[in-house]
N, C-alpha and C positions, 0 to 999 in steps of 0.2 A: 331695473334694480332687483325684483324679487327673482328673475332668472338670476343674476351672479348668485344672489344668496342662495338658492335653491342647488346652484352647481356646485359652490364654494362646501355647502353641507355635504351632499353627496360624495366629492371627494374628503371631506375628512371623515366619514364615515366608511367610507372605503380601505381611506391609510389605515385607521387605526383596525377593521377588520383583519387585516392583512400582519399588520404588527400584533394583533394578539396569534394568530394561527403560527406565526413564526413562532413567538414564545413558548406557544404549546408543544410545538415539535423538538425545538429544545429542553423542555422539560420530559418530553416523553423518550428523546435519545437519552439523558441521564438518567431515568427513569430503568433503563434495560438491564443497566452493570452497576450496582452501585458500589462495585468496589472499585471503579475508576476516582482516580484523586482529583483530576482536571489540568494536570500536568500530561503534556502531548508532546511531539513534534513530527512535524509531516515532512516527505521526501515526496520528489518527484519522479514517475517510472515514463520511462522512452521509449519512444519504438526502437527497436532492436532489429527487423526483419522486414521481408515486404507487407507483413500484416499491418496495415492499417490498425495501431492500438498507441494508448497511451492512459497514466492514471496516476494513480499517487497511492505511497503507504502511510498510514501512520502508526504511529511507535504512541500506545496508552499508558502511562501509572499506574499501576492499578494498588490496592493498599499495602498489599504484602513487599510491596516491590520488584513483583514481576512487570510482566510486557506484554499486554494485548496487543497486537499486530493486525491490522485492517488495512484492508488494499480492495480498492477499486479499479479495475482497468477500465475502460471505456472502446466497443470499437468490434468485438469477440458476437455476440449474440448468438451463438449455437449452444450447440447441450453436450458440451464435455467439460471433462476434469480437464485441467494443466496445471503441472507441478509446480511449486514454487518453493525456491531453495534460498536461504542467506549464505550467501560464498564469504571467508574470508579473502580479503585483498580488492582492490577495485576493483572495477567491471570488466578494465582490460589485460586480467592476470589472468594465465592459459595456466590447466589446471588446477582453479583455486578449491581449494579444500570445501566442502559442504559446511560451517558450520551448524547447520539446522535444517531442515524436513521443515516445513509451514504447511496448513493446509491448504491439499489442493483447493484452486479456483474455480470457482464454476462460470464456463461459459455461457451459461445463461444467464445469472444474473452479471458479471463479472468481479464477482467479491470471495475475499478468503478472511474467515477469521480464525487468528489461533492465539492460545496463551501461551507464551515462551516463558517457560521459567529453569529448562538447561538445556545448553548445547548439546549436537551428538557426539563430544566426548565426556558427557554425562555431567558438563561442571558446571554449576549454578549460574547464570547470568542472569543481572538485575538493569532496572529500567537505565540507571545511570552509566553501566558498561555497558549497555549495547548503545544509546546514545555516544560513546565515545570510542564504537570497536572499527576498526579499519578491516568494511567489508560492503556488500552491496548486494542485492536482492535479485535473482534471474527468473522469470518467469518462463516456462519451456512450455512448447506446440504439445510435446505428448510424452510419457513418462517410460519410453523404450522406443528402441529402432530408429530409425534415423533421425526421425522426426524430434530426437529428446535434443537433438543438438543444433534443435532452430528456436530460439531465443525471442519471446514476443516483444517482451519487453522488459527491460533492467533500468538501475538505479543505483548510483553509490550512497552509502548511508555512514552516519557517525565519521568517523576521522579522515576514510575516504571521500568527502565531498568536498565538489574541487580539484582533485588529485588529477584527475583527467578528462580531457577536454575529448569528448566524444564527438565525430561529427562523419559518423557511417559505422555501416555492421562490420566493415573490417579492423576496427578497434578493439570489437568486445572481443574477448578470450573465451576461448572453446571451455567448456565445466567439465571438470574430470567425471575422466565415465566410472563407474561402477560395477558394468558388466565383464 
């Protein structure tokens, strides 16, 4: 009997160690930005190429009514940049327009943060239109020469999701080059 209770204690001293360290680490993520509202929503990013990746963005509130944008890939673990663009049109429009530059990723940790508060044709976009814009997010190998048109990983987001049923890299659409 005194062994259950002896084990019975140590594990709820356990849970509950574990559930305060969760807490904290949620107070210490809000802690970072405190101009996030706590209005989110998360997309999912695909492999797109033979690299082995996958991850997710999320779309933050932030007070003024912009958009923190946070992406994690998972799968990359080297030390480069790789571009990341928001296209308008789903994933498999050939040629879709840039509408935004994001910050590059970094392959070592595999995260990009950036504050979206206008498009590259300079026009405001707030948390609520990009939540509702028909477009999707491309992650590119490397930011010129061949390599900008191998695709790690994509995502449709806002109105395009749903739109198309991906299932191989000959769906996704080539991103208009630049050069």
């Amino acid at each position: 009997m005194k062994n259950e209770i002896r084990v019975w204690f140590i594990s709820a001293f356990s849970l509950m160690s574990v559930l305060g360290c969760q807490s904290d680490d949620v107070k210490k993520q809000d802690d970072t930005d405190p101009d996030i509202t706590g209005r989110s929503i998360t997309y999912s990013l695909d492999q797109a190429s033979d690299w082995n990746v996958n991850g997710f963005v999320v779309f933050n509130e932030r007070t003024d009514g912009t958009t923190r944008i946070d992406i994690k890939l998972n799968g990359l673990g080297q030390d480069s940049q790789h571009p990341v663009h928001l296209h308008l049109g789903d994933i498999s429009t050939d040629d879709a327009e840039v509408a935004a530059l994001l910050s590059p990723l970094s392959g070592k940790t595999g995260e990009s943060k950036t504050t979206l508060t206008r498009l590259a044709d300079d026009s405001v976009i707030t948390f609520e239109e990009l939540k509702a814009l028909n477009a999707c997010i491309k992650i590119h190998l490397a930011a010129s020469g061949e390599e900008q048109n191998i695709i790690l990983a994509e995502g449709n987001i806002g109105r395009a999701v749903g739109k198309t049923d991906v299932t191989g890299r000959n769906k996704i659409g080539i991103c208009k080059s630049e050069n």
